[in-house]
Every structure is written in structure tokens, then in C-alpha cells.
C-alpha positions, 0 to 999 in steps of 0.5 A: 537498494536506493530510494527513489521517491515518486509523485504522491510519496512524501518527505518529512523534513525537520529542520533545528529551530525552524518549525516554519520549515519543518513537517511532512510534505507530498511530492508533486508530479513535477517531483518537486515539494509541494510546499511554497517555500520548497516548490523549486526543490526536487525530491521525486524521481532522484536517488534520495541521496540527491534529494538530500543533497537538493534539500541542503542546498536549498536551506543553505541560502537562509543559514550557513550550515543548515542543521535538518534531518530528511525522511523518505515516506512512500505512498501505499494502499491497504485495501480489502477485508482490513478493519481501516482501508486506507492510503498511508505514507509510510517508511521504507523499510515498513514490512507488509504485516506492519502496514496490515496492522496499521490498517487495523489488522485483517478483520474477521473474514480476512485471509492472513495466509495469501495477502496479494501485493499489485506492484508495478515492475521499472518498466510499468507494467503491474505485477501480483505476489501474495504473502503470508502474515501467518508466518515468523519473522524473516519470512514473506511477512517482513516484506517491504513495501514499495512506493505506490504499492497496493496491499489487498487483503482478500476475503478467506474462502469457507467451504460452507459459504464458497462450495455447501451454499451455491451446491445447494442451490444448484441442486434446488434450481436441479429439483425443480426442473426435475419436479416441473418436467415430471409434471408436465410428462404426466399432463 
């Protein structure tokens, strides 16, 4: 399964004995790194086995035999009834669940049984799955995250707040008309 980095996702290059051109960078929509240095370099869009290969070349015009480690980051949103909904970049092989608990976790009206996943399919088109985090390893749970990926933590339904409260109020709107239409038969 070959990462391929868009727009938005990052890169973090570590380069030895060269911190100037070492850290975490964003890709731009051109796909290249959005850094001075690194603007000409593509990243985005190609299998990330090429990109590395773009990276080294680039590094070697300032050093023989650059010595560099280059990291993938994708780009993901956990959003909804989270303690901290927010945009992070994370690795690829982050689960759902991890990037839940990088949220904070679900706070307390937040479902852990159907989190829903928006992901777009190759072909654009944005497709819905849910998982659960209630489950053991090697389930739904220890699903990975895709780049762009957005993971929302749904409000969990209540019996009392979601069907007891509007039945009451449904059958108090119900009383009155009675009570209005009882009164005005009797005039």
C-alpha cells in the first residue's frame, strides 16, 4: 500500500548536522514543499518512494552523500463531541482510535461505538463509514487514517433526551389543542 502525500499533508525531514534544513514541512497545491529552500521539490502527488528519491537529489547538490531521514505526515480532522477538535497531521499508519485520543478522546456525550470516517474514494467522490472504538485490537478500531481523512465523533443518542423529552412535548402541544378545542365546543 503506497503513500502518496497531497496537498495540505507534510513531510518531516531530518537532515545530520544540518538543523537549517531539517523539520516539519506542508505540502503546496502545487505539491511541492513549501519551504524556500525546498519550493522546487516535489513530494505531493508521487508514490513516496519517489519523493524520497526528489529529496536526495535535491540535498545532494549541497553534500556528497546526504545523510536525511524523510517522514510522510497526512493531514486529518477530528471533529464532534471530541475534548479538542482539531486539524492534525499525523503518521500513516495512525489508527482511528489514536487519532481520537490525540483529540482528547470523546468527551462525555460522545459515541465510541459508530465514530463516522468522510473519506474521499480515487475518484473524488466522498464516501461514510463508521467504527468502533468500544472494540479489541485488530478490529475497526486499529483502522488507518487516510490523508485528508475527516473523523467525526457523534453525539450518542439517549432514550430520555432523543425520545421521553420531544414525546412529552408532542403530547403537551396534543393536550392543549385538546383542552382549546374542548373549550370552544362548550361556548
Amino acid at each position: 500500500d503506497q503513500i502518496t502525500l497531497a496537498p495540505g499533508d507534510s513531510v518531516r525531514v531530518v537532515v545530520w548536522r544540518k538543523p537549517e534544513m531539517s523539520g516539519d514541512f506542508i505540502i503546496a497545491p502545487d505539491g511541492t514543499i513549501s519551504h524556500p529552500l525546498y519550493r522546487a521539490v516535489r513530494v505531493g502527488g508521487v508514490p513516496f518512494g519517489t519523493a524520497e528519491v526528489n529529496v536526495r537529489n535535491f540535498l545532494a547538490r549541497f553534500e556528497q552523500d546526504p545523510q536525511f531521514v524523510i517522514e510522510p505526515l497526512v493531514r486529518v480532522a477530528v471533529l464532534g463531541e471530541v475534548v479538542k477538535p482539531q486539524v492534525f497531521a499525523v503518521r500513516p499508519e495512525t489508527s482511528v482510535a489514536e487519532a481520537v485520543a490525540q483529540a482528547g478522546g470523546p468527551n462525555e456525550v460522545g459515541n465510541r461505538d459508530r465514530v463516522r470516517i468522510l473519506r474521499k474514494d480515487p475518484g473524488g467522490r466522498q464516501r461514510e463509514f463508521y467504527v468502533s472504538l468500544l472494540q479489541a485490537e485488530g478490529s475497526s478500531a486499529s483502522f488507518r487514517v487516510h490523508s485528508g481523512d475527516q473523523i467525526v465523533v457523534d453525539r450518542r443518542r439517549s432514550f430520555f433526551r432523543d425520545v421521553f423529552v420531544p414525546a412529552l412535548g408532542i403530547l403537551g402541544s396534543a393536550a392543549s389543542v385538546y383542552l382549546l378545542v374542548d373549550r370552544a365546543s362548550r361556548n
